[in-house]
C-alpha positions in Angstrom: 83.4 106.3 147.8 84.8 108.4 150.0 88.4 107.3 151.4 88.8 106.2 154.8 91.2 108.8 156.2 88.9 111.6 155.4 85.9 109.7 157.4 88.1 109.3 160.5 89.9 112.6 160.3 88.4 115.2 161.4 89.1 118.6 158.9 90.5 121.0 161.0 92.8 118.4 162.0 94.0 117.4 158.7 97.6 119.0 157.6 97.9 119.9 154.2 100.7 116.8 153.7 97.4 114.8 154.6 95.5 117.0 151.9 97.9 116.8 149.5 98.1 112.6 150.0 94.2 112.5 149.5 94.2 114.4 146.6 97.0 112.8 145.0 94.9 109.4 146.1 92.2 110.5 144.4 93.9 111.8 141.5 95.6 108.2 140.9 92.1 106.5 141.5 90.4 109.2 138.9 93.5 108.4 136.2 92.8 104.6 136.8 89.0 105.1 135.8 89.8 106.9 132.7 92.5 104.5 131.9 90.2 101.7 132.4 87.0 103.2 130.4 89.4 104.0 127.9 90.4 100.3 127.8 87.2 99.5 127.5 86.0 101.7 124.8 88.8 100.6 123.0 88.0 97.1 123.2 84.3 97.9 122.4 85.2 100.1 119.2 87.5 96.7 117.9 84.8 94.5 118.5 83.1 96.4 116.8 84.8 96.8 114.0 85.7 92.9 113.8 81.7 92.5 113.7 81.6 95.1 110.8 84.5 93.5 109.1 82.3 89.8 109.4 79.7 91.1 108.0 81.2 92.8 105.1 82.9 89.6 104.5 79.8 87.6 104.5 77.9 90.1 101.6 80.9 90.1 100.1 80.8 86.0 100.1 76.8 86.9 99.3 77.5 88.8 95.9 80.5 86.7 94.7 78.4 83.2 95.5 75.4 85.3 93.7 78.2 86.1 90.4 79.6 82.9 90.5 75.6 81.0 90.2 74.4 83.6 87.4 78.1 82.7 85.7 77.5 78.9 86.0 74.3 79.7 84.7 74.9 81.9 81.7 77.3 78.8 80.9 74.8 76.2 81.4 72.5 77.8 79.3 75.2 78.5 76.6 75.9 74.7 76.5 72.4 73.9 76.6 71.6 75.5 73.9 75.2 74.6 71.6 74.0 70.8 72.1 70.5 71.8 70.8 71.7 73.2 68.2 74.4 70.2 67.4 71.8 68.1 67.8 69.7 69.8 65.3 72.2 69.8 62.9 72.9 66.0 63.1 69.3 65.0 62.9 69.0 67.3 59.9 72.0 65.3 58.2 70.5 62.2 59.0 67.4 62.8 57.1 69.9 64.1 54.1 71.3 61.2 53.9 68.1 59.0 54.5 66.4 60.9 51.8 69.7 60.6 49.5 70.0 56.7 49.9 65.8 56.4 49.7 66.1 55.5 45.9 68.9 53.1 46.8 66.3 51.6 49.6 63.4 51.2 47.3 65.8 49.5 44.6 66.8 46.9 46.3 63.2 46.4 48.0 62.1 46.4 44.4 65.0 44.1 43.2 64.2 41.6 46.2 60.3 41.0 45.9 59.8 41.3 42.0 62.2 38.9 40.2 64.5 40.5 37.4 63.3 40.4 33.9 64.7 38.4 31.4 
């Protein structure tokens, strides 16, 4: 865009305090875009970076939820198989002590159908 003053003027007209305003115009206008793509840049590169850091968060949230599930799981299974083993264990006593009191059992089936001898 050229500035106003420079389409009316004509150049052999123009002093050099007119030159010197136009450049220093121009120079002003010039530090303004920089400033302003700078600003702009600068807002790019921190969203950005926010977007980066989002997404780092969330496979961070990814691989912990992932540790935390096998964890659970490992524990799960743990527990799983304790009780099948406790289980095991009790059913095993219970037929010890069913086979221990079996003689007991057919004693007293013995004793109640068949009348003692006298």
């Amino acid at each position: 865009m050229a500035d106003s003053k420079m389409d009316t003027a004509p150049v052999e007209a123009t002093s050099p305090e007119a030159l010197l305003e136009l450049i220093l115009t121009k120079e002003d206008e010039i530090k303004q875009r920089v400033k302003d793509a700078q600003t702009e840049s600068d807002r790019t590169v921190e969203e950005a970076k926010l977007e980066a850091s989002m997404i780092k968060r969330d496979a961070a949230a990814a691989e912990v939820g992932t540790d935390i599930k096998e964890k659970e799981l490992a524990k799960a299974q743990t527990e799983a198989e304790r009780l099948v083993e406790e289980i095991g264990r009790q059913a095993d006593e219970i037929r010890d002590r069913g086979r221990a009191r079996m003689n007991d059992a057919v004693a007293m089936v013995i004793k109640s159908v068949i009348p003692p001898l006298e």
